[in-house]
C-alpha positions in Angstrom: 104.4 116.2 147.0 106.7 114.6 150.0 110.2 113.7 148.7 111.5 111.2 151.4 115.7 112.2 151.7 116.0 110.3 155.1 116.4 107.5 152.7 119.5 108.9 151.2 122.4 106.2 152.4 125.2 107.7 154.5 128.0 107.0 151.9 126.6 110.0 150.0 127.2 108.9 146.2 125.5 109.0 143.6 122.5 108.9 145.0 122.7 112.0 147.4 123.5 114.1 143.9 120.1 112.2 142.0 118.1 113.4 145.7 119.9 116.8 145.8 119.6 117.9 142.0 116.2 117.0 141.7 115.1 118.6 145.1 116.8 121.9 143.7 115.2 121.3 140.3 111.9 120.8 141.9 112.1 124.1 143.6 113.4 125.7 141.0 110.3 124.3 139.1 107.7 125.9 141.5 106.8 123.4 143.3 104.3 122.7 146.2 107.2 120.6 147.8 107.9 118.9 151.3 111.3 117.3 152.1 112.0 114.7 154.9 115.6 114.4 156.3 117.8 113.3 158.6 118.1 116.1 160.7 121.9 116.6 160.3 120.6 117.3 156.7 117.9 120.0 157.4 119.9 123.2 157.1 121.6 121.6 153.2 117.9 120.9 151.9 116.1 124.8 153.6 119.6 126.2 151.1 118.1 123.4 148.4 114.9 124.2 148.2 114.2 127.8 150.2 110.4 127.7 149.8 109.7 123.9 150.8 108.7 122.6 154.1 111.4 121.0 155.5 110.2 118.0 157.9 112.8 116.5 160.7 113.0 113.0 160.0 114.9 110.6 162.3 118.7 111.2 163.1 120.8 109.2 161.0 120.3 105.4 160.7 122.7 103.3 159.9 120.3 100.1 160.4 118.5 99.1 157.5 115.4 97.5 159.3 115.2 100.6 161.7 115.0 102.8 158.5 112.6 100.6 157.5 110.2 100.4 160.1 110.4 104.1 160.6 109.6 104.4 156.5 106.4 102.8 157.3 104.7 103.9 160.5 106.6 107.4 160.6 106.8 109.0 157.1 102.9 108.4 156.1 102.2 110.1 159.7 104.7 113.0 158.4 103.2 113.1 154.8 99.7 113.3 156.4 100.5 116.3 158.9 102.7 118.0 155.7 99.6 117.9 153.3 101.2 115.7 150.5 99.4 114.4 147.8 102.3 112.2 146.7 104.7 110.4 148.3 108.2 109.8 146.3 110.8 107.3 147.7 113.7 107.7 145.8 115.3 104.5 146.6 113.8 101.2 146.1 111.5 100.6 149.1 108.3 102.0 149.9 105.5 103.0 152.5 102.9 100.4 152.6 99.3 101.4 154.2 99.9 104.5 153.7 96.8 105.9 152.3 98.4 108.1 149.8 99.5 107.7 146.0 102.9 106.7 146.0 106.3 107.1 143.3 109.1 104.5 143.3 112.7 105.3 142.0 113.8 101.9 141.2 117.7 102.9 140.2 118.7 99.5 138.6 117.7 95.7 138.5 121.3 94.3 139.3 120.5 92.6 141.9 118.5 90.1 140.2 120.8 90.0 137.1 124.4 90.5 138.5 125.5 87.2 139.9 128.5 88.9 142.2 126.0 91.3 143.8 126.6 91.3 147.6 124.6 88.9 148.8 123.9 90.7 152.3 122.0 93.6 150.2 120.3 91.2 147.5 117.5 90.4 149.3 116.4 94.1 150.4 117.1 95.2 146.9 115.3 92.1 145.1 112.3 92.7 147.8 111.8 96.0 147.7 112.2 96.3 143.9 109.4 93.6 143.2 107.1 95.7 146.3 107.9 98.8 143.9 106.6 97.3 140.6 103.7 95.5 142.3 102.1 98.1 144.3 103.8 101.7 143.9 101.3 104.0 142.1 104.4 104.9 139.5 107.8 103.3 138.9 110.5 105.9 138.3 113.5 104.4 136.0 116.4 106.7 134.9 117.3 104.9 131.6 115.5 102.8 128.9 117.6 100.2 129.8 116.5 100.3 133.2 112.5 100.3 132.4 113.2 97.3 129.7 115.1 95.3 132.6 112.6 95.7 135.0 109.3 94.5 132.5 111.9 91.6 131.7 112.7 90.2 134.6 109.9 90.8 136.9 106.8 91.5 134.2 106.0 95.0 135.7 103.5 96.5 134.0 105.4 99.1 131.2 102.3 101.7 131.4 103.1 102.4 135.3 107.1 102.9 134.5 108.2 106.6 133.8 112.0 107.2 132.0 113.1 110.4 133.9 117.3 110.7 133.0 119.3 112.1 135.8 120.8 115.4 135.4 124.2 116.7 136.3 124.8 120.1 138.2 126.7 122.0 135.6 127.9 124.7 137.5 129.8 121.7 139.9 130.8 119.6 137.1 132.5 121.4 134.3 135.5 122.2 132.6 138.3 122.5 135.6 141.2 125.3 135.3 144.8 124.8 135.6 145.1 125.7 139.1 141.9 123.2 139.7 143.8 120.3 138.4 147.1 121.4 140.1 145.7 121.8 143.1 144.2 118.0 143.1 146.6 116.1 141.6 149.0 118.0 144.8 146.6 116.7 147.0 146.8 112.9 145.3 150.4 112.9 145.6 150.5 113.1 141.9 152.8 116.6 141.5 151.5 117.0 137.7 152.1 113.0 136.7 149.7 112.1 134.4 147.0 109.6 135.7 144.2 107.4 134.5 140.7 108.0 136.7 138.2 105.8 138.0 135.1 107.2 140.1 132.6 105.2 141.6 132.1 101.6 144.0 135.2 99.3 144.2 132.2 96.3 144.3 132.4 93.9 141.0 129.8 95.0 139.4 132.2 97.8 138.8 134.5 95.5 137.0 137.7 97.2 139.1 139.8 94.2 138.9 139.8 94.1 135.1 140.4 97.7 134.9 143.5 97.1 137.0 144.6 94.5 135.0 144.0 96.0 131.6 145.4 99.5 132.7 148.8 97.4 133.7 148.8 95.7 130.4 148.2 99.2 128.4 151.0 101.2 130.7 153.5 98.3 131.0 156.1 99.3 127.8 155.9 103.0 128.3 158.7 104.3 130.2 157.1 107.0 132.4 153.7 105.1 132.9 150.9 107.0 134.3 148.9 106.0 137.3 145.7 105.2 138.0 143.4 106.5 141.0 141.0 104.5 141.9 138.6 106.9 143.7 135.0 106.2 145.1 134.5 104.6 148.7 135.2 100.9 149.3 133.4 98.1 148.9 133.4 94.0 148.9 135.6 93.2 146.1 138.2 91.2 147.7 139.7 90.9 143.9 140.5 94.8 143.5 143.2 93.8 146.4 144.7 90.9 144.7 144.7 92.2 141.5 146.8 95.6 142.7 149.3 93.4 144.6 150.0 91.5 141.5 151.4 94.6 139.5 155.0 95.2 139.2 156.5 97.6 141.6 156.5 100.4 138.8 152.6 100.7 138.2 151.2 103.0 140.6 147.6 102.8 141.8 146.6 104.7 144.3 143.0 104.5 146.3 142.5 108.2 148.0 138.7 106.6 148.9 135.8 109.7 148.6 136.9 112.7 147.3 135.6 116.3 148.5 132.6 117.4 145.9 134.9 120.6 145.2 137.5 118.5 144.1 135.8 116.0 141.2 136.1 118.7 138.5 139.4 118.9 139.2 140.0 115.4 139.2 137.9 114.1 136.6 138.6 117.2 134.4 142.2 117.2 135.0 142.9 112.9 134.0 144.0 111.6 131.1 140.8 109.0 130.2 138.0 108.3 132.6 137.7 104.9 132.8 134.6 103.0 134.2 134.2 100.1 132.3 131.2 98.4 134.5 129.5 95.3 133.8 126.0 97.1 134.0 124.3 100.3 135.7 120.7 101.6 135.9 122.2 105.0 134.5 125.9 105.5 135.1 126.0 109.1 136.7 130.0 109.0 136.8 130.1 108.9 132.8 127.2 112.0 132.6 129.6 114.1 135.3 132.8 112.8 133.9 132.0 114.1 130.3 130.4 117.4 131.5 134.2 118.3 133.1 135.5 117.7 129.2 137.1 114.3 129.8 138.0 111.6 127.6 135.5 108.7 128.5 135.8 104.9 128.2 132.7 103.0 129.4 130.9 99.5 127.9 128.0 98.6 126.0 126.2 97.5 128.8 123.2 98.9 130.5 122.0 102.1 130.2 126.2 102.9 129.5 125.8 103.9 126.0 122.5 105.8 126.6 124.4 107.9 128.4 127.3 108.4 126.2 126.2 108.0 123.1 128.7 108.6 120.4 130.6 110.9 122.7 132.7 108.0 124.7 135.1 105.2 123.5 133.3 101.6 124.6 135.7 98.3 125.3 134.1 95.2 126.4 134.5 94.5 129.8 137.1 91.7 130.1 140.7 92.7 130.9 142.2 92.5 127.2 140.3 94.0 125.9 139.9 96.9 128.4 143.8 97.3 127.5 143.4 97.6 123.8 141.1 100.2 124.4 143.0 102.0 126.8 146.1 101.9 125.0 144.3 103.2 121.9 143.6 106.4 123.8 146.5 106.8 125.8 148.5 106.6 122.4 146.1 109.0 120.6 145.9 112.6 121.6 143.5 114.0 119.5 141.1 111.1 119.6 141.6 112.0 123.6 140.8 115.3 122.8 137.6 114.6 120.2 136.3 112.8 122.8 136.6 115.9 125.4 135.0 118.2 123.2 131.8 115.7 122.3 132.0 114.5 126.1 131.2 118.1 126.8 128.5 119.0 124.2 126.4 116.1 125.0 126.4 116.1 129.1 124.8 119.5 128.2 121.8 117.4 126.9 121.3 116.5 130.2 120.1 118.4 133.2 118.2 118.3 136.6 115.5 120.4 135.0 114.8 118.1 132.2 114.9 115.6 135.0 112.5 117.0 137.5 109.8 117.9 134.7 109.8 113.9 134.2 109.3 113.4 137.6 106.5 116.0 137.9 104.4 114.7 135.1 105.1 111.1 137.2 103.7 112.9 140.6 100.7 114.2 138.8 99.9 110.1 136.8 100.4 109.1 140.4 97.6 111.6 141.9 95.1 111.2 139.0 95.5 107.4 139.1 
């Protein structure tokens, strides 16, 4: 099968650790495996995946419609020349015409469903989703929630959807040391005062503004209050700005945009609570990595949140109050904090790229039989 990684966006989120993990897993697997990518990516995927054949895509685009034209007259021409049975696109849109059985990774359905998605990408995700469920070979979904949404609002057919949970690299995300944390809360500014994470898109989906808000309301009668880093690159949510300049002087936020990969143990390991209490996501990889580096997690019902987390996270709903209740709870309870850390930990370990990749291999092969 042909995984296309050209159409890995250049923020590198999320969505480069689904590609990467499951590339590696795939290898791992044994196999028959061909990898398009930008070409300033060749060299990460040949360390990836050793044994695959590594096809030059296109240097990097930064325009949508040129990644899209080149998705359908170059990549079948690639997939042809390279052999593949399959094609998988792992991000919403697809080759059409191309002659060969194709997979879908359809990620979430938010832009149908979340009124504040940014309209500028609404119409590329609502197109290429509905293209997905009406004409890719497979749908991939990496929740239940996910699969139920997408029969729901758009009547795909449930037989053609597989459920294939993302992993998380546990030898990256796991329990950080002392000198781990030390070393990134130095490089935050922090020097060892305790903070409150956040990791992920300051867009509203992600419910920032709230977060903000509740965290001030939680913090605001203690006398050394901690701060809370807001990390993740930025986004269209002009509210996250208005509701940080409306805090008293003495709650500290700080916004250090992407961290380094090296550095999220540390950082996610080393904070007081996680906090990511988002109005909905298609799987909600922060929570899964957050856990696995034995931190106290507060999420929401909503989505595939709780498939995630199970009964290994603290849940608030999303609006502000009661985001501080929730916080406050946990800031003033150390050993629910640390309950959480320890089942955090043992259930991320349910979760893995191999588990992951076997999904999407039994999708490859109901994709090439069907």
């Amino acid at each position: 099968m042909l995984v296309d990684a050209a159409a890995v966006p250049t923020d590198r989120g999320a969505l480069i650790r689904y590609v990467d993990g499951l590339v590696a897993a795939l290898h791992e697997a044994g196999a028959d495996l061909a990898v398009v990518c930008q070409r300033a990516d060749a060299e990460r995927y040949a360390k990836l995946a050793p044994t695959a054949a590594i096809l030059s895509g296109p240097p990097a685009i930064t325009n949508r419609n040129k990644r899209l034209a080149w998705e359908q007259t170059s990549l079948p021409v690639l997939a042809r020349h390279a052999g593949a049975r399959v094609i998988h696109a792992p991000f919403y849109s697809m080759p059409l015409g191309s002659g060969l059985p194709t997979v879908v990774t359809v990620h979430d359905v938010s832009s149908y469903t979340d009124p504040l998605h940014d309209p500028a990408k609404a119409s590329f995700f609502r197109s290429a989703t509905r293209t997905a469920a009406r004409h890719a070979n497979r749908v991939i979904v990496p929740s239940r929630a996910t699969r139920d949404e997408l029969v729901r609002v758009l009547g795909a057919d449930p037989a053609r959807i597989d459920v294939a949970h993302h992993g998380v690299d546990h030898v990256l995300f796991r329990r950080p040391d002392e000198r781990e944390t030390r070393r990134v809360g130095e490089r935050l500014g922090l020097h060892g005062q305790p903070y409150v994470a956040y990791l992920g898109a300051l867009e509203p989906r992600k419910n920032v503004p709230n977060l903000v808000r509740g965290f001030a309301a939680a913090v605001d009668r203690l006398p050394a209050p901690p701060v809370l880093v807001l990390a993740g690159g930025p986004a269209w949510d002009d509210e996250v700005e208005a509701a940080v300049a409306a805090l008293p002087s003495r709650i500290r936020v700080l916004r250090p945009g992407y961290l380094p990969f090296a550095d999220l143990p540390g950082f996610l390991g080393g904070a007081l609570v996680v906090a990511f209490p988002s109005r909905g996501e298609g799987f909600g990889l922060p929570v899964l990595e957050a856990m696995a580096c034995g931190a106290p997690v507060l999420t929401t019902h909503c989505g595939s949140l709780p498939e995630v987390g199970g009964d290994a996270v603290a849940y608030t709903e999303p609006d502000a109050e009661s985001v501080a209740c929730a916080l406050r709870g946990l800031l003033e309870s150390p050993d629910r904090r640390a309950a959480l850390s320890e089942a955090g930990a043992a259930r991320s370990q349910e979760f893995d790229w191999r588990r992951s990749a076997e999904a999407h291999l039994v999708s490859y092969q109901r994709a090439a039989e069907g």
